[in-house]
Structures are given as C-alpha cells and as structure tokens.
C-alpha positions as CSV (number, residue, x, y, z in Angstrom):
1,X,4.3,63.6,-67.4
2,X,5.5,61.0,-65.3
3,X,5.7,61.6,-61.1
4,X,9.4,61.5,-59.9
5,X,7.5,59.2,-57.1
6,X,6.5,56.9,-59.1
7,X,9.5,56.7,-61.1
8,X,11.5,55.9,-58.3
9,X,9.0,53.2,-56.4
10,X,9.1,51.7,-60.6
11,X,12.9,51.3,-60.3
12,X,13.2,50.2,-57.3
13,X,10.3,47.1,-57.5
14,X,12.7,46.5,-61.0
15,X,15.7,45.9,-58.7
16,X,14.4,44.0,-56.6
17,X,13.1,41.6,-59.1
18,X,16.4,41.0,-60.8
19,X,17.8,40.2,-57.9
20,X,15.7,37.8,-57.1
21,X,16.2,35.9,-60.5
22,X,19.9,36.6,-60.1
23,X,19.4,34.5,-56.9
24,X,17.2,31.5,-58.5
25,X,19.3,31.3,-61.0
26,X,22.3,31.1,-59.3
27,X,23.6,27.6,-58.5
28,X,26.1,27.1,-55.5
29,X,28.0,24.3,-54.4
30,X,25.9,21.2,-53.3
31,X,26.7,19.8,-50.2
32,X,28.1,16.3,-50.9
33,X,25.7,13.3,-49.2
34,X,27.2,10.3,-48.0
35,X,24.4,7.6,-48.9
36,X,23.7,4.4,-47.1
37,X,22.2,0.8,-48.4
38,X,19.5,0.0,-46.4
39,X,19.3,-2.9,-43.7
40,X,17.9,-6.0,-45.8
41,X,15.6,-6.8,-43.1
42,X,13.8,-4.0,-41.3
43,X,14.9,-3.6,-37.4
44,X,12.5,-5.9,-35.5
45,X,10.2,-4.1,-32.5
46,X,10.2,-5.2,-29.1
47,X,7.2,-5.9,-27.4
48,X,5.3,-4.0,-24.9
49,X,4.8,-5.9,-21.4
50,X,3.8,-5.0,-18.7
51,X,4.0,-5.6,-14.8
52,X,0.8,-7.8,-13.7
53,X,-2.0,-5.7,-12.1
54,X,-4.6,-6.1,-10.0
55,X,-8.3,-6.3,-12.4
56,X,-9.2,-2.8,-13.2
57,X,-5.9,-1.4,-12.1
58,X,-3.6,0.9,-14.7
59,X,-1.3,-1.2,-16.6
60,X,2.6,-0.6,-16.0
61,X,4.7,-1.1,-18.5
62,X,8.1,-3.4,-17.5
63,X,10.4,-0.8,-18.6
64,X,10.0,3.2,-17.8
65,X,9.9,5.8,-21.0
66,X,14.3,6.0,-20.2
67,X,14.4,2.4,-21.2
68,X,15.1,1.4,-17.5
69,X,15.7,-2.3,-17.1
70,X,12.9,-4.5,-15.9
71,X,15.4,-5.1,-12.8
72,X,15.6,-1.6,-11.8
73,X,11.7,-0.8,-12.2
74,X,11.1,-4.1,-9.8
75,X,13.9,-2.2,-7.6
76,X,12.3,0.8,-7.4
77,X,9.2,-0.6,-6.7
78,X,10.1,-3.0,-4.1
79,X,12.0,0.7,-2.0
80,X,9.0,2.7,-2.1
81,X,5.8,0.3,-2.5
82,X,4.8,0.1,1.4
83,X,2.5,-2.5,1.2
84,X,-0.9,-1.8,3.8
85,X,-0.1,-4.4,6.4
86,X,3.6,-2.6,6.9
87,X,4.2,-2.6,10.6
88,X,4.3,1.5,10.6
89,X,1.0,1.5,8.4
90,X,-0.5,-0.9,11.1
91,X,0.9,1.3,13.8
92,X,-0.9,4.5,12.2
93,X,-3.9,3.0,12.2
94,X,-4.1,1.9,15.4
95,X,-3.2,5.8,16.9
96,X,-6.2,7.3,18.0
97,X,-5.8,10.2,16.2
98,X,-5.9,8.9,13.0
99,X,-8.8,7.0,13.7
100,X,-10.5,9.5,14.4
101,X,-9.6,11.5,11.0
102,X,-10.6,8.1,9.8
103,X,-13.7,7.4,10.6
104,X,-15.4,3.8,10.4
105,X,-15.1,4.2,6.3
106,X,-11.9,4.7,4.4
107,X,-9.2,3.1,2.0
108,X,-5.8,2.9,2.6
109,X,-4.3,5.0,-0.6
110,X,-0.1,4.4,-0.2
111,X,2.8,4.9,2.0
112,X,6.0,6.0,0.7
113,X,9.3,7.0,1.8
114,X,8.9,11.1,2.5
115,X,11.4,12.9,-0.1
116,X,12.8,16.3,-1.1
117,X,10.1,18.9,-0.9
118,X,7.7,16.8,0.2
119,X,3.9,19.1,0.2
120,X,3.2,17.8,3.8
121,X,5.6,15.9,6.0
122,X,8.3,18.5,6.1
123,X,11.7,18.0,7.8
124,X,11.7,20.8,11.0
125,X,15.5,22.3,9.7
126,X,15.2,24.3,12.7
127,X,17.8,23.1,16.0
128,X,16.5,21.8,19.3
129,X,17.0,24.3,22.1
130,X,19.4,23.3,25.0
131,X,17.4,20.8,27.3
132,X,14.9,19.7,25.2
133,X,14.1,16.7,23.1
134,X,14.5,16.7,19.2
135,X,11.6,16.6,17.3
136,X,10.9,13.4,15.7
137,X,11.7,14.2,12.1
138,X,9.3,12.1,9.6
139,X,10.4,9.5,7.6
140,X,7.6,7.8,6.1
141,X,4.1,9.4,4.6
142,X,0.9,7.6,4.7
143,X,-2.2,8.4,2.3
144,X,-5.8,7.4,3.1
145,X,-9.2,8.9,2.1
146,X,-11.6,8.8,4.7
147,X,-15.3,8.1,3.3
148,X,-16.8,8.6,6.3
149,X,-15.9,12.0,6.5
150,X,-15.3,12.7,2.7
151,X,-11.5,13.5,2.7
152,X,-8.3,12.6,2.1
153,X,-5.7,11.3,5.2
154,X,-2.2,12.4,5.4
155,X,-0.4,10.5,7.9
156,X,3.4,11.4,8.6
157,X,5.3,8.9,10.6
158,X,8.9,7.9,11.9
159,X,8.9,4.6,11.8
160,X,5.8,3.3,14.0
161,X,5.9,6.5,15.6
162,X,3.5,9.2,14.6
163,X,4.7,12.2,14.3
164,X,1.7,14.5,12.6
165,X,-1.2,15.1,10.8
166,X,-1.0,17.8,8.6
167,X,-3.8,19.7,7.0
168,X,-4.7,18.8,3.5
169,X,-6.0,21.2,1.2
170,X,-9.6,21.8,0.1
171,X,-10.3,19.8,-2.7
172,X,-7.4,17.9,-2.6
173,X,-7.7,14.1,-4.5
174,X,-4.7,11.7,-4.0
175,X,-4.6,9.4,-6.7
176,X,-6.9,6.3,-6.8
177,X,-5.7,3.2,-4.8
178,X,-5.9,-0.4,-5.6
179,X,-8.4,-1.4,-3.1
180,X,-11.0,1.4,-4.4
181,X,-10.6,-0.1,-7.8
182,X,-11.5,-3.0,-6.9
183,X,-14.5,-2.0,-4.9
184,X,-15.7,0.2,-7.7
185,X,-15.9,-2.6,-10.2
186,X,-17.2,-5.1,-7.7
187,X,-20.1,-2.5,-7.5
188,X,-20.4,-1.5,-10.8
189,X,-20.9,-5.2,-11.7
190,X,-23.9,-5.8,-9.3
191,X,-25.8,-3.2,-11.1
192,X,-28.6,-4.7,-12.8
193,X,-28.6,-2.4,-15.4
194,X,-25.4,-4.3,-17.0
195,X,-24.7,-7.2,-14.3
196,X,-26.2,-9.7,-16.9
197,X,-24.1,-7.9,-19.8
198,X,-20.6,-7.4,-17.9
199,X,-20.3,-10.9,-16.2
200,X,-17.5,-12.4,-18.4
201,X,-16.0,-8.6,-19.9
202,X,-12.1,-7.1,-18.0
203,X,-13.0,-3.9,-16.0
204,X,-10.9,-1.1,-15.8
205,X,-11.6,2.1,-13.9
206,X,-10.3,5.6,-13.5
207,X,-10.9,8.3,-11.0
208,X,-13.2,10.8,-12.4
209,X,-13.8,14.5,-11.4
210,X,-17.3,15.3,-11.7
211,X,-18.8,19.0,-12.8
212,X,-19.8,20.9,-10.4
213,X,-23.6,21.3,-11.0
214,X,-26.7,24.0,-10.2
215,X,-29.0,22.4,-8.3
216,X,-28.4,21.2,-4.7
217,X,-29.1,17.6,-4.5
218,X,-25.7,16.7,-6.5
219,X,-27.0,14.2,-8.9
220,X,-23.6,14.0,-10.5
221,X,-21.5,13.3,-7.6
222,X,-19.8,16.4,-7.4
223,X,-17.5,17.0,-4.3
224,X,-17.6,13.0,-3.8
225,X,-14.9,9.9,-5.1
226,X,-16.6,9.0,-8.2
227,X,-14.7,6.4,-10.2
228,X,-15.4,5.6,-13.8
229,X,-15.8,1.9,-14.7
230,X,-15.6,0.6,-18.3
231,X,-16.2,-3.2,-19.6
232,X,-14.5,-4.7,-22.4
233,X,-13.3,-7.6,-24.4
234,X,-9.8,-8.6,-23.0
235,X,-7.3,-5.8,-23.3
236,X,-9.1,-4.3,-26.4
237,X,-9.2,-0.6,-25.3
238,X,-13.0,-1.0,-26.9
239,X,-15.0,-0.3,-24.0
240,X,-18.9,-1.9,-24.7
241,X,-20.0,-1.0,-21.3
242,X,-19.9,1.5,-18.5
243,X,-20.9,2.7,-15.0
244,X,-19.8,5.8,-12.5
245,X,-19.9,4.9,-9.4
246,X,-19.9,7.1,-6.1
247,X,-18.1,5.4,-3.6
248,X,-18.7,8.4,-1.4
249,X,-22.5,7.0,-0.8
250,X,-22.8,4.3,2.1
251,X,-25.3,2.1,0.4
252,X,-24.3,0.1,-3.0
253,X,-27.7,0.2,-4.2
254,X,-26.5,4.5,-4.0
255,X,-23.5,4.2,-5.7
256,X,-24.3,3.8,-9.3
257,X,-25.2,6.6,-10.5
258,X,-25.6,6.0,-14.1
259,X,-24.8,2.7,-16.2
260,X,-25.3,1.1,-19.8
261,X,-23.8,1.0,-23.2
262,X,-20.6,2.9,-23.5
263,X,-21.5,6.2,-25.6
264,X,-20.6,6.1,-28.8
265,X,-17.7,8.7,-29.9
C-alpha cells in the first residue's frame, strides 16, 4: 500500500519537473542586437611618463588616475610643494623651539598649505574676547623627523610666524622625504657587502616598517626609520640587489643592517 505522504511529495517533485522543461523549452522573443564592424586598426595606447625624480625617489606619473592634464598636475604641484629653503620653513627652523624638538639630526619631510580637517594645525573657530589679541590662526604646516630624538616634527606656522607645536602621536611615520632617500642609498651603496656590485645599478627605496621583535637589543630596527633600498638595471622593476638601512643609527658603518642579493620570490 502506498503512503498518502509519499504520494503527494511523488506529485509534487513531478510538477515541478514539468515545469521546468515547460520553461527550457519555451523560446521568447530575442532581444534584437545592433552589431558593429570593428575599427580596421586597433585604438593606439598612450604612453606612460612620468614627472622627473630625484634617484631613488617614487616615480609620478604626468597625468593623475582622472586623466588630469600634465598642466594642472605641474599646477598643483607648484601651490602646495613648499620647497625647504621657503622663507617660513627657514623661519621655523631658526625658532628656538623647534630646534629644540629638533635636535642636531633631522630631515626636513614637507610643508604644505594647512587644509580642511587638518589632524594637527587646527583653525581655533572660537572668537577673541573683548580686549585681547586674535590668535594667530595657522596657515602653513611643516613636517620634519628628528633623528636625534627619534620622532616626527610638526611645525604649524602663519607665515614666518610660529604659531605651535602640536603633539604627534606615538608611533606616528610621516611619509618618507626626498632628502632621506637620498641619504639611504648614498649609504646603502658604501656597504661593502654590495658597493663593488651596485656601483653602476638605479636605486630606489621605500620606507619600511620593521616587526616588532623578542629580544631587547632590536636587531631589526624596530621603533627606528628603516628604509628599504633595492638596485636594478634601469627602470626594470627587477631588483638584483638590496640593503635596509637604519637611518635612526648615528654611525654609517651602523646603518646597514643587512645587504646582498635580492631574495628570490
């Protein structure tokens, strides 16, 4: 005798299976497909340049990922690039404040003009009681790292008039600046492990971010500015040789930490 159950759970799997071949059998309208010849000649592709750098600096392409004209990226550039020996950048230096943040080791890192919701030179919004004189309101930030004291700089200024130093958060890298590229591979080159090897290879270098590690004598640079170097043949992006350097360390002959053959991947 057969179970109602099942006699029901039969029909209904039979159903559904017709109406699935109903519905591949079925043939609706086709949507109609205006076709196109193709172009005789495939569209040709323009090349890449890019704006001339500094050895070992990051290479910036002429035109933003927008398509921004070469003119407006040289625009851009020339309004907020402060260059170092900017009269307010001189005049920061030369407050004794900041040279004591400084210390007798450091690298100037950039200057910019301060905008929207900047992290540390804010705007005071807040209106000068009767009597007394406004609050110089920043217009300018300046970033150095201090090696002599192992930390980044903020300077906020109006004009050549300093206005504050704010704190900077622990741990805290601003990005890395010409001049310490520079340094780093002049460094990394007098190595001996790969001076002979590197003499006529293009350096390029990156700031790293060490691991922090167990044992206390910091063998791999952790908590310092350690930059990582690589050699190559022209603009090959083959890197043959390599060196991390710790720019942190006073000494050169301390700075190299490790250096050889770039690791095979």
């Amino acid at each position: 005798m057969t179970n109602p159950k099942q006699s029901i759970a039969y029909g209904l799997y039979g159903a559904v299976l017709v109406l699935l071949m109903v519905g591949c059998s079925s043939r609706g309208r086709e949507t109609n497909v205006v076709k196109t010849a193709l172009p005789p000649r495939p569209p040709a592709v323009a090349p890449l340049e890019f704006i001339h750098a500094a050895p070992g600096d990051r290479l910036t392409p002429k035109a933003d990922r927008d398509g921004t004209p070469d003119a407006m990226v040289r625009l851009s550039t020339i309004i907020d690039d402060i260059p170092a020996d900017a009269p307010a950048v001189k005049a920061a230096e030369q407050a004794a404040a900041v040279r004591e943040k400084l210390g007798a080791r450091y690298f100037f890192i950039d200057a910019e003009p301060i905008k929207r919701h900047d992290p540390f030179c804010h705007k005071s919004k807040s209106s000068t009681p009767p009597g007394e004189s406004p609050t110089p309101q920043p217009t300018m930030r300046i970033t150095y790292f201090s090696y002599s004291r192992n930390a980044p700089v903020i300077v906020c200024m109006r004009g050549e008039e300093l206005v504050s130093l704010p704190p900077v958060p622990e741990g805290y890298q601003p990005p890395e600046s010409s001049g310490e590229i520079e340094e780093a591979v002049r460094v990394a080159r007098h190595d001996e492990r790969i001076r002979d090897k590197v003499r006529d290879l293009e350096a390029h270098a990156i700031l790293a971010d060490p691991e922090w590690r167990f044992w206390w004598w910091n063998a791999e640079g952790y908590g310092h500015r350690v930059f990582y170097v690589t050699f190559s043949e022209g603009r090959s992006g083959d890197p043959q040789y390599y060196a991390v350097v710790d720019l942190t360390e006073e000494n050169d002959k301390d700075k190299v930490r490790q250096a050889g053959e770039e690791p095979h991947r």
